[in-house]
C-alpha positions, 0 to 999 in steps of 0.5 A: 237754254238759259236765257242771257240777263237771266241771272239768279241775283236781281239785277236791281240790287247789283251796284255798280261803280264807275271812277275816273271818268270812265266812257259813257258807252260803259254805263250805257251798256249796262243800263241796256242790260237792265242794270240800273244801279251805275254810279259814274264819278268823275275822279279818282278815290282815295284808299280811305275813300274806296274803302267806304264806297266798295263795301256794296260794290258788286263791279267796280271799274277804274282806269289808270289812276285808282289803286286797289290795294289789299286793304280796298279788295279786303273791304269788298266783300261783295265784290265781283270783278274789277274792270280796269278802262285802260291798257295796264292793271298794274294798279291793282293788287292782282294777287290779293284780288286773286285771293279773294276770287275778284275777276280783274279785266282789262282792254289791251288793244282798245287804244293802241292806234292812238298811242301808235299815231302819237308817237309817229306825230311826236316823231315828226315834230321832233325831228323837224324842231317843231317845239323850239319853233313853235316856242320862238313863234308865240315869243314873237320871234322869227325862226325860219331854218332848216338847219337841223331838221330832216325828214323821218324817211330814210331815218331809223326808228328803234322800237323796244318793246314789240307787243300791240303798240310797238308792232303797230308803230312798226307798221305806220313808221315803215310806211313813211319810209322809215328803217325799222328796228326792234328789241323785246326779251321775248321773241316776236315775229317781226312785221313787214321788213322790221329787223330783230336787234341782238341787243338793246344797246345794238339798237340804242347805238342804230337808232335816230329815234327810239320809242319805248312800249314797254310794262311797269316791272321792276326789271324796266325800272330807270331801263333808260339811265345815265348808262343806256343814254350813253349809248344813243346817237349823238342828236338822238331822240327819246320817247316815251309813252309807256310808263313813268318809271321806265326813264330816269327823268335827271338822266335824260335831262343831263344828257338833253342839255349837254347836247348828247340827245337831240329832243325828247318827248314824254307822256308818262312820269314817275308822279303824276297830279291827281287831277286836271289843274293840279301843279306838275313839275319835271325835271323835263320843263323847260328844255329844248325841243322837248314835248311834254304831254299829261298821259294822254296817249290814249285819251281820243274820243275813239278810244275811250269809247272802244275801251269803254265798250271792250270792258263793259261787255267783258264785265257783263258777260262775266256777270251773267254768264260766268265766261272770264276771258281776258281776266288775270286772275280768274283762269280763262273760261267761255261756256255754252248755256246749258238747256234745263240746269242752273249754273253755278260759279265755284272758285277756290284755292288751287290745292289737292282734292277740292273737285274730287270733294265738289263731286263727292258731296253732289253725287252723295246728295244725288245731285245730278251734274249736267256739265262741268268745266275746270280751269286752274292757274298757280293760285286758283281754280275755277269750277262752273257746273250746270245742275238739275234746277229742282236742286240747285239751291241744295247743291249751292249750300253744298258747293260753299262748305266744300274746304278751300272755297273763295266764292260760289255764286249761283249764275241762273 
């Protein structure tokens, strides 16, 4: 049986490069693995930048604020996979990295307890005019009032987009006491006693407070505008800790000083600084009952070390066993050890007669095949096969001059 760690390129020579800050869990994990060669950088790079770090790269991980452009992946030719410390992979190039045979993982649950507490806490301040009160208090100015503050028992919350987040959201808000109503394009189970809205605008007009979780595409671009806001409660509260694009900011600032929507609170934006210290405008600055936050909906030290460990052990099992669940570009595949063989690592084009050619070649070459496993998506496939190991060298020059090859690696 092969042996985890055992891997035919040696582990001294695999440069590993971690952006933005990423959890020290991470970089833990590899070096308990024996990899010794992790570079941790506190920020993110430019493309430029990228360009001139990744040429040795064999494993990159970034969180949400580098973007992996065609130009960067074409750069990587030593590349592997790219591990992305965060829920979304929206800033990388997915189809390019695709292409170049580049596993894209990503940890899409490692923090969402984090935004879902957050959202519930920004709820409550919210409802409560926590943020008018707070400012008047640092202004020296007593402010004691009920007027206009209620409870979030009893109120209800309308939740769009019903995946990981929202469902857990669901579940916090029903247990104060909270009325819950969901809407998402694709059908959901509804838990505990959440109700399907027919529409978005149904749920819109029901809502006292509505939470978007909802992905970057263009179909949820400005999803919140000057139209979707007319249909809001008079006094309803909006918030946002999806992505940026989903709201248009001028929008909900019209509607907030004309008295239309009652609060807001928002994490993500269209633009965001670089860097901490960096100067920040929004159209939402200065606004009442309004809590603005610097994308920080999942940056608790619980999260950024469960996603820090969700990724890193995702990479290394890729690394050293060829497993690629939870990539997005390389078709999903967990493999047993095979006793007695190497294994190798094969990923072309998804056309026509490429297995047919990998089988042709090794049997011609008497090349015995001890396991075989094959999976495609629209663009690619991936073939891990376990060869007799007197042989494997020669089956590894074979498997890279079979037509509409990407990559082939030999595993161990």
């Amino acid at each position: 049986m092969a042996k985890a760690g055992n891997t035919s390129y040696p582990k001294e020579k695999i440069r590993i490069l971690f952006l933005e800050n990423i959890s020290d869990v991470a970089v833990k994990n590899f070096h308990r693995h024996g990899y010794d060669k992790v570079e941790k950088i506190s920020r993110a790079l430019t493309e430029e930048q990228l360009i001139q770090e990744i040429k040795d790269v064999h494993i990159l991980g970034i969180r949400s604020k580098t973007q992996v452009t065609k130009k960067i992946l074409d750069a990587a030719k030593k590349l592997q996979a790219i591990g992305c410390f965060c829920i979304g992979v929206n800033q990388v190039d997915l189809k390019e990295a695709t292409k170049n045979g580049v596993v894209v993982f990503n940890a899409p649950y490692s923090n969402t307890r984090s935004v879902a507490e957050l959202v519930i806490g920004a709820s409550i301040m919210l409802i409560r005019k926590i943020p008018d009160k707070n400012k008047a208090a640092h202004e020296g100015i007593w402010m004691k009032e009920a007027k206009g503050s209620y409870e979030l028992r009893g109120k209800t919350l309308g939740i769009i987009g019903y995946g990981n987040i929202g469902s857990q959201v669901s579940v916090l808000a029903e247990s104060l006491g909270m009325k819950v109503l969901f809407y998402d394009v694709e059908t959901k189970l509804p838990l505990g006693n959440a109700e399907d809205a027919r529409s978005m605008k149904e749920l819109l007009g029901r809502s006292d407070i509505v939470t978007l979780h909802v992905p970057e595409t263009p179909h949820t671009k400005n999803l919140i505008n000057k139209n979707s806001l007319k249909y809001f409660k008079k006094g309803g509260i909006l918030i946002n800790y999806a992505r940026g694009e989903v709201v248009d900011l001028e929008a909900l600032r019209k509607h907030i000083l004309e008295g239309h929507i009652g609060g807001a609170a928002v994490d993500v934006f269209p633009w965001e600084p670089e860097k901490n210290g960096d100067r920040f405008q929004s159209p939402l600055q200065d606004l009442p009952n309004v809590i603005l936050t610097p994308h920080i909906g999942g940056s608790t030290e619980e999260a950024q070390q469960n996603i820090g460990d969700d990724v890193s052990v995702k990479l290394f099992n890729y690394l050293e066993k060829g497993i690629t669940f939870g990539s997005h570009t390389v078709p999903a595949l967990a493999l047993p050890p095979q006793e007695g063989s190497h294994r190798i690592l094969h990923i072309h084009a998804n056309v026509p007669g490429v297995l047919s050619e990998i089988n042709t070649r090794l049997s011609k070459n008497r090349i015995n095949i001890l396991g075989q496993y094959l999976k495609t998506n629209d663009e690619i496939g991936y073939v891990v096969l376990d060869v007799d190991k007197n042989i494997s060298a020669h089956a590894l020059h074979l498997l890279r001059e079979v037509k509409h090859t990407i990559k082939v690696r030999l595993l161990y």
